[in-house]
C-alpha positions, 0 to 999 in steps of 0.5 A: 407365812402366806397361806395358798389355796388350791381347789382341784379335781381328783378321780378316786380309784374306782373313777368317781370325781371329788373336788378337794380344797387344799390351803398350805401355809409354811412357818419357820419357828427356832430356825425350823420349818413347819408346813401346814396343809388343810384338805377339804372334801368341797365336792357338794358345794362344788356341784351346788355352784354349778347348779345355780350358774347353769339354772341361772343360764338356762333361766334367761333363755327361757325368760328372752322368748315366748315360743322356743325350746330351751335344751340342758345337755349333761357331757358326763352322762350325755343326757338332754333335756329339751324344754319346749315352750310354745304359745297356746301350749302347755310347756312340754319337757323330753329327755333323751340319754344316749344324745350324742351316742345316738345322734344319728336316730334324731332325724325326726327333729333334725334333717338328715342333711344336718345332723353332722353340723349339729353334732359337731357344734355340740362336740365344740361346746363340750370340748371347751366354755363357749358360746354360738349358734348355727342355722339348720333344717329342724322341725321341733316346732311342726310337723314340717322340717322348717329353718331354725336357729339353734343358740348355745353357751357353754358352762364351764369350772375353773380348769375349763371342764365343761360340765353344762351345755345350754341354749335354745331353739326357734323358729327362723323359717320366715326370717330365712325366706325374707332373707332368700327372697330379697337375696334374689331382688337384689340379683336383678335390675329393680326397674327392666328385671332383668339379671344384674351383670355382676351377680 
């Protein structure tokens, strides 16, 4: 009597993704079994529920900072969208396919010395749901490479499959030259300025 509900993942023969439905139900009636077995397509609502959930992210990092860029990658077409949104400017959007493909050509925003950290931090959050963050030298705010803290979460289905990597740039140049700077206060004797023994 009880009925089983399973949603699963199939790729069709010419490798296109669908989510099928499946809810079995066996019932044994005059000493004979019978095994009911409903499937639906539920590919739509499938994609619509992913939509929402990554909207919904991709939202409240935009609506936590004022001067920031919001990025939305897809790993199944390895596309990025940024977002930027900065004070006193009109927001901007840039889309870029080929993200990863092509990572190495995105020294115009990443320095060249970083790339291979980023790269492998977004490789980390397509490989399974996760969250974090990483310090690099960027310049998606200036002309100038400056330091910039990238956040990111990933958006995941029930079997785990990362479908949506979302996050979010800022600046953290001054924030990381305060940090420096009382760093090397702190590697000196605050009344002779003299070098502390133990640094």
């Amino acid at each position: 009597g009880e009925t089983v509900k399973i949603r699963e993942a199939v790729t069709l023969q010419n490798g296109k993704q669908i989510w099928l439905s499946f809810a079995c139900r066996l019932l044994v009636r005059k000493r004979k079994s019978y095994c009911y077995v409903s499937v639906n397509d539920i590919t739509e609502r499938i994609n619509s529920e992913r939509k929402e959930i990554w909207q919904q992210e991709r939202y409240r990092l935009i609506s936590e900072i004022d001067d920031v860029v919001v990025f939305d990658y897809s790993p199944s077409d390895d596309v990025m969208t940024f977002s930027k949104n900065q004070v006193g400017r009109p927001p901007v959007e840039e889309i870029h396919p080929n993200y990863l493909e092509s990572m190495e050509n995105r020294t115009f925003y990443i320095h060249a010395d970083d790339i291979e950290s980023v790269r492998r931090n977004l490789l980390k959050a397509c490989a399974a749901p996760c969250s974090g963050s990483l310090e690099f030298m960027g310049r998606y705010f200036c002309d100038d490479y400056r330091w910039q803290r990238i956040r990111y979460v990933s958006v995941g289905d029930e079997n785990g499959s990362v479908y949506r990597v979302v996050g979010c740039i800022e600046d953290v140049n001054e924030e990381r030259m305060l940090r420096n700077q009382l760093q090397r206060r702190a590697q000196y004797d605050g009344t002779t300025w003299l070098m502390n023994k133990d640094t």
